[in-house]
C-alpha angles and dihedrals in degrees: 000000000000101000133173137197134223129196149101091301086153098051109124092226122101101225087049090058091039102053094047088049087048092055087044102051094045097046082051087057105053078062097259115139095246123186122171107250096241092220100168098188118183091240094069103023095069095071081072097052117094077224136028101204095194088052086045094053088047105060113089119224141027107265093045089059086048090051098049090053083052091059096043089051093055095038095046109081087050093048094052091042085045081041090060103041092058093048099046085055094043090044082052116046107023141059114237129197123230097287115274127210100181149351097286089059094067124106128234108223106092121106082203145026125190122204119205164324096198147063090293097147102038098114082196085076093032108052094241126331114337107213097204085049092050090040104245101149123098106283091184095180096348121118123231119218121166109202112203089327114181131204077191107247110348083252091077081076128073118223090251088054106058092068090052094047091053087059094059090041096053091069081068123104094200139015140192131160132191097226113077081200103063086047081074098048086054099044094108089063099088104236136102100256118195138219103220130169131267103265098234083063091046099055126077121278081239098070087056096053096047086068107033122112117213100236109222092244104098092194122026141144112225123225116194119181126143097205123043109263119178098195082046087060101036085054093050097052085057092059091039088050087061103036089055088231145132119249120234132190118194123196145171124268096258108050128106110244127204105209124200107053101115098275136087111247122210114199120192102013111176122233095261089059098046093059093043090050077061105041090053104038129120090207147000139213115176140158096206131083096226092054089054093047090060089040081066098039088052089044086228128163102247139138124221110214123223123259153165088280103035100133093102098046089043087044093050096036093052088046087064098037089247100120086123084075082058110097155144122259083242098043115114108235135188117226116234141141124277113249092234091174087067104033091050091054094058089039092061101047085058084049084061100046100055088039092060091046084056090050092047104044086047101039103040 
């Protein structure tokens, strides 16, 4: 079958490129031709931009323009270096369709089209609702399959909204969605909606190794936060101190870093090296869930600390009975080893089940 994928394949952020390249690749696998719908929409482009001129427009007073253009100037060299890694990996490992701007852009000629994984319906990233996301183009004979989509937590919509979003939903043929949660919120639109894993939990750990770079360091532990935490950091020198190793933070490009606090930072790692700082770590502390799904692919010891957005990690740490590796930055913990027997047993019964969910969608 012809498929393609859409999703926030442009998104500066590791776990959003991962988890296209993931879908892709395991759609690839079960022998479909498979291309990355290239849907370049305002909205995420402009965290490409040195400027985003709406932002810009938006912002009252004088000095807080001038801070803003502060703030692109100093962000600016790391978000085109960060610009360029993720496109170097897109452009080489995945196949990607003539660029598309809207609905009306996209071909035709594809039996199937999967939407997600990602926040694609959150209108809080989107600017409102996006129609292509939602699928309201002509699918004339296409099917329309939406893979752990996210509209982010149920509070990003307001009550008038829901019954407006079950309206769009409903051209679709099958629909899964990565929050348990959200199933319930949908719940009044008449079909049978899925809970189906994050792709890059769903691929094989050798895709991922195809593409992982052994960092230099030979014992570390790894630190993965997107935004800066002090009492992230303070509890992962704990666990650095007993472990005897060095501390290091990995970032995107693009981030500000703050240098000097006891650990190695390294800024605008591609994604090659993120998933190698993984692969090869002793130990890892993170406040993403991305970064605690490739703790678990990499069958790593690791704790995932708690934080505004926790409902993923918690989701996916109480699916495989690890929510003692669920904590508070303050929280006194005890270090010892991941029961992976038992964690890859459940794992792979959630493997099943959204795998069954792909065959379906796509044979019946």
């Amino acid at each position: 079958m012809k498929i393609g994928i859409l999703t926030f394949h442009r998104a500066l952020n590791y776990g959003a490129v991962l988890q296209c390249y993931a879908l892709y690749k395991t759609l690839c696998s079960l022998g479909h031709d498979v291309e990355i719908i290239d849907y370049r929409p305002p909205y995420l482009e402009k965290y490409r931009k040195f400027v985003y001129r709406k932002t810009f427009k938006e912002i009252h007073g004088f000095i807080g323009k001038l801070k803003y253009i502060i703030f692109c100037f100093r962000s600016y060299r790391g978000k085109k270096r960060s610009s360029k890694l993720f496109d170097d990996f897109l452009n080489k490992t995945i196949k990607l369709s003539s660029i598309v701007h809207s609905a009306e852009d996209v071909s035709s000629k594809y039996d199937a089209v999967f939407f997600g994984s990602d926040q694609i319906w959150n209108p809080k990233i989107s600017e409102g609702f996006d129609p292509l996301f939602y699928g309201q183009y002509a699918k004339g004979n296409t099917k329309f399959i939406s893979y752990a989509a996210s509209l982010g937590t149920p509070q990003n919509i307001d009550a008038h909204q829901w019954p407006e979003i079950n309206t769009y939903l409903k051209n679709f043929d099958f629909l899964s969605v990565r929050e348990e949660k959200l199933t319930d919120y949908l719940s009044d639109i008449g079909k049978e909606i899925k809970t189906v894993l994050d792709p890059t939990l769903l691929a094989s750990r050798e895709i991922f190794d195809c593409i992982a770079v052994k960092p230099m360091e030979e014992k570390y532990v790894l630190l993965y936060m997107l935004e800066a935490d002090k009492n992230a950091v303070a509890f992962a020198k704990r666990i650095a101190r007993e472990r005897g190793c060095p501390l290091i933070r990995i970032t995107a490009g693009h981030s500000l870093v703050e240098r000097g606090h006891g650990y190695e930072t390294k800024p605008g790692v591609s994604v090659g090296e993120f998933i190698g700082f993984f692969k090869y770590a002793d130990y890892v502390i993170n406040i993403s869930f991305h970064g605690t799904a490739f703790s678990v692919i990499y069958n790593k010891d690791f704790y995932t600390l708690k934080s505004r957005n926790y409902e993923r990690s918690y989701g996916l740490l109480k699916n495989l009975d690890l929510l003692d590796r669920f904590v508070c930055s303050g929280d006194e913990i005890e270090i010892k080893p991941v029961d992976y027997d038992s964690v890859c047993l459940k794992l792979n019964k959630l493997k099943s089940s959204s795998f069954n969910f792909i065959r379906k969608s796509l044979n019946s």
